[in-house]
DOGU-438178 format. One record per residue: x, y, z of N, C-alpha, C, O in turn. Coordinates in steps of 0.1 Angstrom, whole numbers, plus 5000, padded with zeros to 4 digits. Last residue first. Example, Ala and Ser with C-alpha at 12.3 -4.5 7.8 and 13.67 -1.06 7.14 Angstrom:
512849785071513749895071512950005079513450115080
513249435078512349555078513249675078514249675085
END
This chain:
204393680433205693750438206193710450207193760455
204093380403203893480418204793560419205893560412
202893250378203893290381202893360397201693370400
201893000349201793100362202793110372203493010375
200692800320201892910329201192980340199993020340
200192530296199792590313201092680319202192630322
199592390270200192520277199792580284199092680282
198892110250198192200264199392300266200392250260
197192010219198292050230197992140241197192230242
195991710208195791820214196891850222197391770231
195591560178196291560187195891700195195391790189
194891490153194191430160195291440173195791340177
195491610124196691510135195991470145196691380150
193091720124193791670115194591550120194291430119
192391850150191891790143191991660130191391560128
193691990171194491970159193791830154194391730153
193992250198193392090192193592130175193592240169
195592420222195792400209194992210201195592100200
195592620247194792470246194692500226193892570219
196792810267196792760256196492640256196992550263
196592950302196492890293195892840279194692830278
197793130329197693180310197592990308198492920311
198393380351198093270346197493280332196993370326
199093660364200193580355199593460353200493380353
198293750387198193820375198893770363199093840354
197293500407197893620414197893710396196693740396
196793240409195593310412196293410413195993460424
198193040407198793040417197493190418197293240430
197192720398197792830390197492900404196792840412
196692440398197992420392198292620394199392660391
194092370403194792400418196692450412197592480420
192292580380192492500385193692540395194192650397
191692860368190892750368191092610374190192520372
192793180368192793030376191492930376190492940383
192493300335192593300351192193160357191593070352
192993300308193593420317193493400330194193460338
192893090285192593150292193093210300194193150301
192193010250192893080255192893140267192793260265
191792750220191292840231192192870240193192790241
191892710190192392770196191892840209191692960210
191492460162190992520175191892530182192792440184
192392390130192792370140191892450152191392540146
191492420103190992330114191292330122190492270129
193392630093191992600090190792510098189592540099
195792570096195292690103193692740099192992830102
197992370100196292380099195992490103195892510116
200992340111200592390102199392390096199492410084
200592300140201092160133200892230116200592140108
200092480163198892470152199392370139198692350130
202692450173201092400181200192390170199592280168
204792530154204392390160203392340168203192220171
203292810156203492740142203692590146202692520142
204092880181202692850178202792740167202492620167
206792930177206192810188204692790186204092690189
207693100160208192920156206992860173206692740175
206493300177205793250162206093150158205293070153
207593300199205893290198205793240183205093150179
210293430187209893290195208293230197208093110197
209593680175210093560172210093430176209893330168
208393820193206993750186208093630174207693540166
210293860217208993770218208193700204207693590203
211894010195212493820200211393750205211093640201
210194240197211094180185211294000188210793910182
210194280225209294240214208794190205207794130203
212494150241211994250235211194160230211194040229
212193970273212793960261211694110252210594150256
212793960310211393990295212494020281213394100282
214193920331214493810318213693810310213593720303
211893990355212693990349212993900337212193820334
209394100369209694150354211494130352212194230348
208593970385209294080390209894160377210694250377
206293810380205893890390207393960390207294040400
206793860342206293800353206393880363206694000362
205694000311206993940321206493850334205693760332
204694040285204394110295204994100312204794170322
206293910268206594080271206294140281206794240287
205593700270206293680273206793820276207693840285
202193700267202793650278203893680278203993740289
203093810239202093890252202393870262202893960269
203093550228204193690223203693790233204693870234
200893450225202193380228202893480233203193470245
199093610213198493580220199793530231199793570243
200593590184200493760189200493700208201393720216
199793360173201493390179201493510187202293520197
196893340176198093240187198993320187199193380198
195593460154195893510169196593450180196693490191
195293280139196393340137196493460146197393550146
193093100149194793050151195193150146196193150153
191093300168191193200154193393210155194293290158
189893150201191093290196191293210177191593100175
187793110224188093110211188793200209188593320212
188493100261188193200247188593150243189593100247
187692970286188692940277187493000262186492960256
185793190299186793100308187893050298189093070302
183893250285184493350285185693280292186793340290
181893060277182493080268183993210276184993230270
180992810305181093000295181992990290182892930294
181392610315180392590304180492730296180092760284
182792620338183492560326182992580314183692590303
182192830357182092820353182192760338181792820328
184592690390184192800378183392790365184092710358
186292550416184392580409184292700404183892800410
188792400400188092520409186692520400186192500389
190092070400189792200398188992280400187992220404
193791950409192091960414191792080403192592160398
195991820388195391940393193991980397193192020389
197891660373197191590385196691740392197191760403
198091580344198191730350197191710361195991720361
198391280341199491390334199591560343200491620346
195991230349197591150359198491260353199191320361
194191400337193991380350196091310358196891340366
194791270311195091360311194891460330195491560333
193490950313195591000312195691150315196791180321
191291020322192090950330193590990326194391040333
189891330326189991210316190891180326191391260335
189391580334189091430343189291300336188991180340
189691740315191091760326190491670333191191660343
187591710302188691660297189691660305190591580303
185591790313185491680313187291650307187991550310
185792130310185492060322185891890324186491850335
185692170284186092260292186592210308187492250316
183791960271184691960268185992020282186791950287
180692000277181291960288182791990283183392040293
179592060248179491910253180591880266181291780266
179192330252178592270255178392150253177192100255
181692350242181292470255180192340260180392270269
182192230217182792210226182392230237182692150246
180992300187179992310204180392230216179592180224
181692320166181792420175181292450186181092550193
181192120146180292200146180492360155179992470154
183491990144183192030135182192170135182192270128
183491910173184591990168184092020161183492110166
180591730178181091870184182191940178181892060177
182391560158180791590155180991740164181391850159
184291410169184191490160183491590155183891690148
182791320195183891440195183891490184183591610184
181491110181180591240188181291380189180991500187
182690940169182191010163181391120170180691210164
186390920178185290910182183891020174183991140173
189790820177188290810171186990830179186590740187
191190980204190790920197189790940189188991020191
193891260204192291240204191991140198192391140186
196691260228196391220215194691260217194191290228
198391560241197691410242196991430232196691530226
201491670253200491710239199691550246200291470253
202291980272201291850275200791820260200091900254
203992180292203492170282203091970277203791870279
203892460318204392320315203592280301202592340298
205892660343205192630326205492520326206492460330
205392830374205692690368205192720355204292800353
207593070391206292990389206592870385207592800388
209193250397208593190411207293100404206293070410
209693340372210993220372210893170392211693110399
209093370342207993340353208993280366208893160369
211393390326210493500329209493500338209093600344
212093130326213293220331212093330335211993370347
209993020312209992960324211193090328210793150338
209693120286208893190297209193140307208593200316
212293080275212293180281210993230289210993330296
211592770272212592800282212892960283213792990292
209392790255208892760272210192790280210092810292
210792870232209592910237209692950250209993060255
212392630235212992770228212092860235212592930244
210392400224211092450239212092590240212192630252
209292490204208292530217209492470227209292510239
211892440184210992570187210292600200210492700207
212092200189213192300195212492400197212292450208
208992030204210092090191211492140199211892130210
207891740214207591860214208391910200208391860189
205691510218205591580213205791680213204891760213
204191190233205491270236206091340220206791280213
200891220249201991180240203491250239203691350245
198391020263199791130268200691080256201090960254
195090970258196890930260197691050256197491140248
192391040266193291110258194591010259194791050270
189390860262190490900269191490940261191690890249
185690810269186790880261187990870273187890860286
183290710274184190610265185390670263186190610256
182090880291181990770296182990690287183490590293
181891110275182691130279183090980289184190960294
179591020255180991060252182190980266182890880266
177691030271178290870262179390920262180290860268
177691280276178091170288178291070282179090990287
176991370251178691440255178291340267179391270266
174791250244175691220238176991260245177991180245
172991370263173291250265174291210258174891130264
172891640255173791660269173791470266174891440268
171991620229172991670231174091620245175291580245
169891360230170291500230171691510229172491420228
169591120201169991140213170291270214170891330204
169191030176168291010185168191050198167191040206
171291000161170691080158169291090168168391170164
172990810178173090960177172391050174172491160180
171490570163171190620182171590740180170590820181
172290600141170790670139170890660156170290750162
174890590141174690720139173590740144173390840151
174890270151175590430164175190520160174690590168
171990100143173590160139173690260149172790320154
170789840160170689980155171990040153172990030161
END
Protein backbone atom coordinates (compact mmCIF):
# COMPACT_ATOMS: atom_id res chain seq x y z
CA UNK A 1 0.00 0.00 0.00
CA UNK A 2 1.42 3.42 -0.98
CA UNK A 3 2.49 5.85 2.32
CA UNK A 4 -0.09 8.52 1.07
CA UNK A 5 -3.28 6.21 1.04
CA UNK A 6 -1.78 4.71 4.84
CA UNK A 7 -1.71 8.58 5.61
CA UNK A 8 -4.79 8.95 4.37
CA UNK A 9 -5.97 6.44 6.67
CA UNK A 10 -4.48 7.41 9.68
CA UNK A 11 -5.45 10.04 12.56
CA UNK A 12 -3.82 12.75 13.24
CA UNK A 13 -2.27 11.88 16.66
CA UNK A 14 -0.98 8.39 14.83
CA UNK A 15 0.65 10.13 12.07
CA UNK A 16 2.67 12.91 14.38
CA UNK A 17 4.04 9.36 16.46
CA UNK A 18 5.01 7.79 12.94
CA UNK A 19 6.31 11.07 12.54
CA UNK A 20 8.09 11.63 15.29
CA UNK A 21 9.44 7.80 15.54
CA UNK A 22 11.38 8.53 11.96
CA UNK A 23 12.36 12.10 12.48
CA UNK A 24 15.64 13.80 13.15
CA UNK A 25 16.97 17.27 12.81
CA UNK A 26 20.87 17.43 12.14
CA UNK A 27 22.73 20.28 13.47
CA UNK A 28 23.81 22.66 10.96
CA UNK A 29 26.36 25.18 10.80
CA UNK A 30 24.62 28.44 9.82
CA UNK A 31 25.16 31.74 10.83
CA UNK A 32 25.85 35.50 9.38
CA UNK A 33 27.66 38.61 10.45
CA UNK A 34 24.38 40.02 10.74
CA UNK A 35 22.87 37.44 13.49
CA UNK A 36 26.09 37.50 15.13
CA UNK A 37 26.16 41.36 15.25
CA UNK A 38 22.78 40.59 16.78
CA UNK A 39 23.55 38.01 19.49
CA UNK A 40 26.80 39.84 20.41
CA UNK A 41 24.87 42.79 21.65
CA UNK A 42 22.20 40.77 23.33
CA UNK A 43 24.70 38.56 25.02
CA UNK A 44 26.56 42.10 26.46
CA UNK A 45 22.87 43.07 27.39
CA UNK A 46 21.99 39.82 29.17
CA UNK A 47 25.52 39.75 30.39
CA UNK A 48 24.39 37.18 33.93
CA UNK A 49 22.80 35.05 31.32
CA UNK A 50 23.11 32.94 28.27
CA UNK A 51 22.05 33.50 24.20
CA UNK A 52 22.49 30.89 22.06
CA UNK A 53 21.70 30.18 18.46
CA UNK A 54 20.98 26.67 16.67
CA UNK A 55 20.17 26.27 12.88
CA UNK A 56 19.10 22.34 12.19
CA UNK A 57 18.25 20.96 9.08
CA UNK A 58 14.35 19.44 8.25
CA UNK A 59 14.28 16.34 6.50
CA UNK A 60 12.06 14.98 3.83
CA UNK A 61 9.18 13.97 5.29
CA UNK A 62 5.62 13.85 4.02
CA UNK A 63 3.76 14.17 7.34
CA UNK A 64 5.91 17.30 8.51
CA UNK A 65 5.19 18.88 5.51
CA UNK A 66 1.66 18.18 5.50
CA UNK A 67 1.40 19.71 9.24
CA UNK A 68 3.50 22.88 8.06
CA UNK A 69 1.44 23.55 5.15
CA UNK A 70 -1.65 23.16 6.89
CA UNK A 71 -0.67 24.84 10.41
CA UNK A 72 -1.09 22.18 12.77
CA UNK A 73 2.23 22.13 14.28
CA UNK A 74 0.40 22.58 17.96
CA UNK A 75 -1.06 19.64 17.37
CA UNK A 76 1.25 17.19 15.85
CA UNK A 77 3.32 17.44 19.20
CA UNK A 78 5.88 19.75 17.20
CA UNK A 79 6.29 22.16 20.45
CA UNK A 80 7.34 19.28 22.53
CA UNK A 81 8.74 16.46 20.33
CA UNK A 82 11.28 18.34 18.65
CA UNK A 83 13.65 19.44 21.55
CA UNK A 84 13.66 15.21 22.01
CA UNK A 85 14.86 14.67 18.67
CA UNK A 86 18.17 13.17 18.88
CA UNK A 87 20.56 15.79 17.31
CA UNK A 88 18.56 18.60 18.59
CA UNK A 89 18.32 17.01 22.32
CA UNK A 90 22.71 16.62 22.11
CA UNK A 91 22.70 20.29 20.61
CA UNK A 92 20.46 21.94 23.40
CA UNK A 93 20.96 19.24 26.14
CA UNK A 94 17.99 21.04 28.31
CA UNK A 95 15.52 18.90 30.46
CA UNK A 96 12.06 20.27 29.90
CA UNK A 97 9.46 21.72 32.23
CA UNK A 98 5.90 20.40 32.59
CA UNK A 99 4.18 23.01 30.52
CA UNK A 100 1.64 22.89 28.33
CA UNK A 101 3.41 22.29 24.84
CA UNK A 102 0.15 21.73 23.03
CA UNK A 103 -1.25 25.63 23.72
CA UNK A 104 -0.93 27.80 21.36
CA UNK A 105 -0.05 30.48 23.94
CA UNK A 106 3.54 28.87 25.01
CA UNK A 107 5.27 29.41 21.47
CA UNK A 108 3.05 32.23 19.67
CA UNK A 109 2.55 32.48 15.98
CA UNK A 110 4.06 35.89 15.09
CA UNK A 111 3.65 36.47 10.90
CA UNK A 112 7.39 37.06 9.87
CA UNK A 113 7.14 40.64 9.55
CA UNK A 114 6.65 40.89 13.18
CA UNK A 115 10.19 39.19 13.80
CA UNK A 116 12.35 42.32 13.47
CA UNK A 117 9.98 44.56 15.77
CA UNK A 118 9.74 41.12 18.06
CA UNK A 119 13.99 41.11 17.93
CA UNK A 120 14.30 44.71 18.50
CA UNK A 121 12.18 44.50 22.09
CA UNK A 122 14.44 42.14 23.55
CA UNK A 123 17.24 44.21 23.05
CA UNK A 124 15.67 47.64 24.30
CA UNK A 125 14.11 46.12 26.75
CA UNK A 126 17.70 45.23 28.47
CA UNK A 127 18.45 42.81 30.89
CA UNK A 128 18.46 42.16 34.70
CA UNK A 129 20.61 45.34 35.29
CA UNK A 130 19.89 47.23 32.19
CA UNK A 131 23.07 47.55 30.94
CA UNK A 132 24.78 47.92 27.37
CA UNK A 133 20.80 48.55 26.05
CA UNK A 134 21.37 50.04 22.65
CA UNK A 135 18.87 52.76 21.40
CA UNK A 136 16.09 52.04 19.52
CA UNK A 137 17.33 53.27 16.54
CA UNK A 138 20.45 50.62 16.54
CA UNK A 139 17.96 47.90 18.21
CA UNK A 140 15.65 47.75 15.21
CA UNK A 141 18.89 48.11 13.08
CA UNK A 142 20.42 45.09 14.23
CA UNK A 143 16.99 43.07 14.63
CA UNK A 144 16.33 43.82 11.15
CA UNK A 145 19.68 42.45 9.30
CA UNK A 146 19.15 39.55 11.97
CA UNK A 147 15.72 38.55 11.34
CA UNK A 148 16.12 39.12 7.57
CA UNK A 149 18.84 36.17 7.89
CA UNK A 150 16.40 33.93 9.97
CA UNK A 151 13.55 34.32 7.63
CA UNK A 152 16.39 33.40 4.67
CA UNK A 153 14.27 36.04 2.63
CA UNK A 154 10.54 33.88 2.50
CA UNK A 155 8.33 35.83 4.07
CA UNK A 156 5.65 33.83 2.72
CA UNK A 157 6.39 30.45 4.03
CA UNK A 158 8.38 30.89 6.46
CA UNK A 159 6.93 30.13 10.37
CA UNK A 160 7.48 32.27 13.20
CA UNK A 161 6.95 31.27 16.73
CA UNK A 162 7.80 33.23 19.74
CA UNK A 163 8.08 32.55 23.49
CA UNK A 164 8.30 34.54 26.75
CA UNK A 165 8.69 32.03 29.43
CA UNK A 166 10.56 29.16 30.84
CA UNK A 167 9.94 26.18 29.17
CA UNK A 168 12.83 24.40 29.76
CA UNK A 169 15.97 23.75 32.35
CA UNK A 170 18.17 26.21 29.86
CA UNK A 171 16.06 29.55 31.17
CA UNK A 172 16.61 30.98 34.46
CA UNK A 173 12.51 31.72 35.02
CA UNK A 174 13.19 35.36 36.34
CA UNK A 175 11.80 38.30 33.34
CA UNK A 176 14.10 37.88 30.60
CA UNK A 177 13.42 34.62 28.65
CA UNK A 178 12.75 34.78 25.02
CA UNK A 179 12.62 32.31 22.39
CA UNK A 180 12.66 32.57 18.48
CA UNK A 181 11.97 29.50 16.63
CA UNK A 182 12.32 30.47 12.87
CA UNK A 183 11.29 27.36 10.24
CA UNK A 184 11.99 27.88 6.69
CA UNK A 185 10.23 25.63 4.68
CA UNK A 186 11.86 26.37 1.54
CA UNK A 187 15.47 25.88 2.62
CA UNK A 188 14.15 23.28 4.82
CA UNK A 189 16.00 24.54 7.67
CA UNK A 190 14.99 25.60 11.20
CA UNK A 191 16.50 28.25 13.43
CA UNK A 192 16.57 28.38 17.15
CA UNK A 193 17.15 31.58 19.46
CA UNK A 194 17.18 30.90 23.06
CA UNK A 195 18.00 34.08 25.66
CA UNK A 196 17.77 34.59 29.43
CA UNK A 197 19.20 36.60 31.76
CA UNK A 198 19.14 37.04 35.91
CA UNK A 199 19.96 39.51 38.68
Amino acid sequence: MAHSQVTNELSMFDRSMRMWRELDFPVLADDSDELNRYLHCLRKTYENGSVLHRTFSIPEHQDLDDFLLRGQLHSAFFFERFWQAKSVQASLPYSLHEVNFLGTDLFRWVHPVELFGSMARVLVAGGAYGHHVPSARDAMGLATNAAAFLLGGDFEESKVFVAHSAWSAFFFDVAWDYTCLVIQPANRKIHVVLATDTD
